[in-house]
ZADO-789971 format. One line per 5 residues: number of its first residue (from 1); their letters; for each residue x, y, z of C-alpha. Coordinates in pm, 1 decimal, padded with zeros to 6 digits. Layout:
NUM = a = X,Y,Z ~ ... .
***
This chain:
1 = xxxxx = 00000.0,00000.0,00000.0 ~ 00139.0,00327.9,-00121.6 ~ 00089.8,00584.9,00185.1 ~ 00108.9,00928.8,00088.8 ~ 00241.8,01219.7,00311.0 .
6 = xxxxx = 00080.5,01522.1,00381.4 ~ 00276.0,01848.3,00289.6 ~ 00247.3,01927.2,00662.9 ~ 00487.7,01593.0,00691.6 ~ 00699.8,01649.6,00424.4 .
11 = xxxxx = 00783.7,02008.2,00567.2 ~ 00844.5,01868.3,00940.2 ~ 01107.3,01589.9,00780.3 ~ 01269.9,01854.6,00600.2 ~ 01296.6,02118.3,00885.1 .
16 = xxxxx = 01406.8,01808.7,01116.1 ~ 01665.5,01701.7,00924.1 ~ 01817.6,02057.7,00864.2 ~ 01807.2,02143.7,01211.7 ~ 02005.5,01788.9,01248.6 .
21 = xxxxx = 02237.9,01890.6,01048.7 ~ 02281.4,02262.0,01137.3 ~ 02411.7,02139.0,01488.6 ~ 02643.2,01835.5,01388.3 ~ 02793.4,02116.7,01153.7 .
26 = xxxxx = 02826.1,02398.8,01446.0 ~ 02893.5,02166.5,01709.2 ~ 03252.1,02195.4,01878.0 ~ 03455.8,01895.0,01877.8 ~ 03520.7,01868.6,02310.0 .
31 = xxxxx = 03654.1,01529.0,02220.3 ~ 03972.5,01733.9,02020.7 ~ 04349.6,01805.4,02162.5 ~ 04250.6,02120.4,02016.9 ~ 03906.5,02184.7,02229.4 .
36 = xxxxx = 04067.2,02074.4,02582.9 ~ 04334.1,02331.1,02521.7 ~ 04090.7,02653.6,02463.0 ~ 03863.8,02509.4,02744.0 ~ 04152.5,02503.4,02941.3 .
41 = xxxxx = 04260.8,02844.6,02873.6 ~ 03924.5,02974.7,02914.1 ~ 03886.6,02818.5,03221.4 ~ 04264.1,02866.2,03389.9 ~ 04349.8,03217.4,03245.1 .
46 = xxxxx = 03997.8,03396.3,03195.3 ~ 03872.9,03215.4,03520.2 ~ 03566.5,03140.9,03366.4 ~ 03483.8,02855.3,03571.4 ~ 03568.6,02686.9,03910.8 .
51 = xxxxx = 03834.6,02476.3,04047.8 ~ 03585.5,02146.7,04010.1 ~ 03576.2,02273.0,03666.1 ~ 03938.8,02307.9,03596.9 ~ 04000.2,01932.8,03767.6 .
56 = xxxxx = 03752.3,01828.6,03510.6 ~ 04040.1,01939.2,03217.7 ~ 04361.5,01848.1,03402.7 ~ 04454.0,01506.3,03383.5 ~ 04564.3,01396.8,03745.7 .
61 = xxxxx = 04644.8,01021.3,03802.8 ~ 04444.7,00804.2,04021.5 ~ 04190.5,01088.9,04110.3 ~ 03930.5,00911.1,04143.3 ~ 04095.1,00718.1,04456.5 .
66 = xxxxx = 04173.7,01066.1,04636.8 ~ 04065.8,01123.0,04947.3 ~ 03828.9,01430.2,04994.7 ~ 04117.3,01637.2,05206.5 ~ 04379.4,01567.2,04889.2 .
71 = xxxxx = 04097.4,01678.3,04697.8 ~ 04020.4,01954.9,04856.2 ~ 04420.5,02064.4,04890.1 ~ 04432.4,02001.9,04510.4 ~ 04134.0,02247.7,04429.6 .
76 = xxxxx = 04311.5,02518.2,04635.3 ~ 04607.4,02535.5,04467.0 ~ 04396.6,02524.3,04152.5 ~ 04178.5,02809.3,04264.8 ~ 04504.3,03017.2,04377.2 .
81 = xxxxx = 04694.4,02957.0,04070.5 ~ 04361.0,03047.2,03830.6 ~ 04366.0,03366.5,04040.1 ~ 04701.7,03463.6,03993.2 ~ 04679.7,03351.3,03601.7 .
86 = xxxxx = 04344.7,03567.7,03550.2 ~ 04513.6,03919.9,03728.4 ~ 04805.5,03839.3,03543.6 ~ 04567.1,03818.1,03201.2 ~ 04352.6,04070.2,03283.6 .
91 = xxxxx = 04642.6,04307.9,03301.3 ~ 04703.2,04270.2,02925.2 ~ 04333.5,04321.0,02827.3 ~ 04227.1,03958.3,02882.4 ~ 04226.2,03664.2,02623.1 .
96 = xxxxx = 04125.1,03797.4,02271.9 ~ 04237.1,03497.7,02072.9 ~ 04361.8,03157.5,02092.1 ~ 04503.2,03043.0,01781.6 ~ 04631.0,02640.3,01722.2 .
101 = xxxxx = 04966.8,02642.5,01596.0 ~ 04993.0,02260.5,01551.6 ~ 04917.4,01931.9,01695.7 ~ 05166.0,01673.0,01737.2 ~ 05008.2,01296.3,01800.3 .
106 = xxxxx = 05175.6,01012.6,01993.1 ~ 05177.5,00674.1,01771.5 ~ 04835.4,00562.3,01921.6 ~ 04704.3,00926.1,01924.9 ~ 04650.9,00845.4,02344.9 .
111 = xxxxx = 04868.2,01167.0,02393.4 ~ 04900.0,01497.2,02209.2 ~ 05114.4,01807.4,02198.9 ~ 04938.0,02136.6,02145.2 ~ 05139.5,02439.3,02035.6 .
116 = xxxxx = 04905.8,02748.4,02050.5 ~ 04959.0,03174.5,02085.6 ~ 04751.9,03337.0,02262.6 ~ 04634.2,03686.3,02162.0 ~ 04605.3,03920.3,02465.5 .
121 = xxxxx = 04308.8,04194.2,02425.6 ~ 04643.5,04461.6,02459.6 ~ 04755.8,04337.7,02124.0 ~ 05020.9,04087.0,02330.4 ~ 05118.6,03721.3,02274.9 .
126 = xxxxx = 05284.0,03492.4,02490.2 ~ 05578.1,03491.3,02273.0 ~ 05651.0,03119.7,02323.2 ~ 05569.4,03141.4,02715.8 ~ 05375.1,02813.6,02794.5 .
131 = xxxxx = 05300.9,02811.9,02405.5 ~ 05273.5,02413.2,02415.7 ~ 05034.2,02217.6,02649.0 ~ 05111.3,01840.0,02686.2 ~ 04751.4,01653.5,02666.4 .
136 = xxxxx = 04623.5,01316.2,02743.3 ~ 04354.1,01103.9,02671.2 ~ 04157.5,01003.8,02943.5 ~ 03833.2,00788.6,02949.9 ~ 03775.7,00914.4,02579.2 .
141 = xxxxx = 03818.8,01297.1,02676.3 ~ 04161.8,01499.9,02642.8 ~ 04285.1,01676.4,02928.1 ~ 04573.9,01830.5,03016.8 ~ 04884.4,01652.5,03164.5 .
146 = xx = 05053.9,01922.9,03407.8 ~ 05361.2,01682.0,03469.4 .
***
């Protein structure tokens, strides 16, 4: 039996499967070398986010068996350091750009190398000054290894 559609139908198909693929198109890739690292500069030097945030993007071994006081030490430092990072960015007019220099891969792509400038809102790059993040692949998401 041939079943024929109403207009009605034909125009909700249509509008459903643009919408689809509007946002697969203008999605952002979070599961990228190249995502972590402006999520992590967003987050660290702009402080546009918390420390539970920032431990979210930092790779730190075995944190899932910390205790809540190691925890709890760890997000201070975090929150101190993101402090310090955001005066010292907001002195130069704040993040304007982040631009991807290149991405080095490790043979099983489990660990990448992330070369980046950043553009200060004063005009300003980091001229090389922690240009490269080291990044690792954790439970299918990159985050940053600190070392």
């Amino acid at each position: 039996m041939i079943r024929f559609y109403t207009m009605k139908q034909l125009k909700l198909f249509f509008t459903l499967c643009i919408f689809a693929f509007v946002a697969v198109a203008c999605s952002n890739n979070a599961d990228s070398p190249e995502a972590a690292t402006k999520e992590f500069v967003k987050v660290f030097f702009e402080g546009k986010g918390d420390s539970d945030k920032l431990l979210d993007i930092i790779y730190v071994p075995d944190s899932d068996k910390m205790d809540p006081q190691e925890k709890s030490m760890v997000m201070g430092k975090l929150a101190m350091f993101t402090q310090m990072a955001k005066e010292d960015t907001d002195a130069k007019g704040g993040v304007k750009e982040v631009k991807i220099d290149s991405v080095t891969y490790n043979e099983d792509k489990t660990q990448a190398s992330v070369t980046m400038t950043v553009v200060y809102g004063n005009g300003t790059t980091n001229d090389g000054e922690g240009s490269a993040l080291d990044l690792i692949k954790q439970d299918g998401k990159w985050k940053v290894n600190l070392k």
